[in-house]
C-alpha positions in Angstrom: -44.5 26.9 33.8 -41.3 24.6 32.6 -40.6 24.3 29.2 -39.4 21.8 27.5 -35.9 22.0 25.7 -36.1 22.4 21.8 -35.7 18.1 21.1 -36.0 18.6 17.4 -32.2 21.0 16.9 -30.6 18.2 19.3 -31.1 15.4 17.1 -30.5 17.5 14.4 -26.9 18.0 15.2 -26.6 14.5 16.4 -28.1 12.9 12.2 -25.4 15.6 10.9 -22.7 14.0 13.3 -24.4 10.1 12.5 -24.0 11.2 8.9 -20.1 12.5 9.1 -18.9 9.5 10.7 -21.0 7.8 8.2 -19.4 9.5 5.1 -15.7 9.0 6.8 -16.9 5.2 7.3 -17.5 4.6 3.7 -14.2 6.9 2.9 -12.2 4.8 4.8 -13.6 1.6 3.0 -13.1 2.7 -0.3 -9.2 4.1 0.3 -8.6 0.3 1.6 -10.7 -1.5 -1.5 -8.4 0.8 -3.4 -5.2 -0.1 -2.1 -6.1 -4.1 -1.4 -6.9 -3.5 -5.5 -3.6 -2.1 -6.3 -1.8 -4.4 -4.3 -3.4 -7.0 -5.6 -2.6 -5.9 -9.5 0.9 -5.7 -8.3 1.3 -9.2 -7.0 -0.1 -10.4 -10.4 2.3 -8.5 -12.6 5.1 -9.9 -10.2 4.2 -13.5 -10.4 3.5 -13.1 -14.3 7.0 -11.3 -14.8 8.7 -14.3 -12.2 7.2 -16.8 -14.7 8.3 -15.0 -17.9 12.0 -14.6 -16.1 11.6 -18.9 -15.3 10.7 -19.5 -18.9 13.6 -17.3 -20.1 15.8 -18.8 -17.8 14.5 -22.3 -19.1 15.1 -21.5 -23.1 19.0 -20.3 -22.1 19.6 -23.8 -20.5 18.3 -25.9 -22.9 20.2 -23.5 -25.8 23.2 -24.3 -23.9 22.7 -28.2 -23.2 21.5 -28.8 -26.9 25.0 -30.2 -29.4 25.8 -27.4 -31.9 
């Protein structure tokens, strides 16, 4: 008589490899929202500190043009 292989500890192992990729998947994702955030916040702050420089710049000129 042949018996059959044990099925059921085969695709045990393979849903607790499915499920490590899985969790490395979503890992992955949220390391990249992350650093897409904080790059993001960056380039704000930078344009928001280029504008305050501009206005800065802007107020010494016209100090300098006006008659004292």
């Amino acid at each position: 008589m042949i018996s059959k292989p044990n099925v059921s500890k085969a695709n045990g192992f393979i849903l607790l490899e499915v499920l490590i990729a899985m969790s490395l998947i979503a890992g992955a994702w949220m390391g990249l929202a992350n650093q897409y955030q904080v790059m993001a916040m960056r380039f704000v702050q930078s344009q928001e500190r280029r504008i305050q420089i501009q206005e800065q710049m802007n107020q010494f000129e016209i100090a300098q043009v006006k008659p004292k």
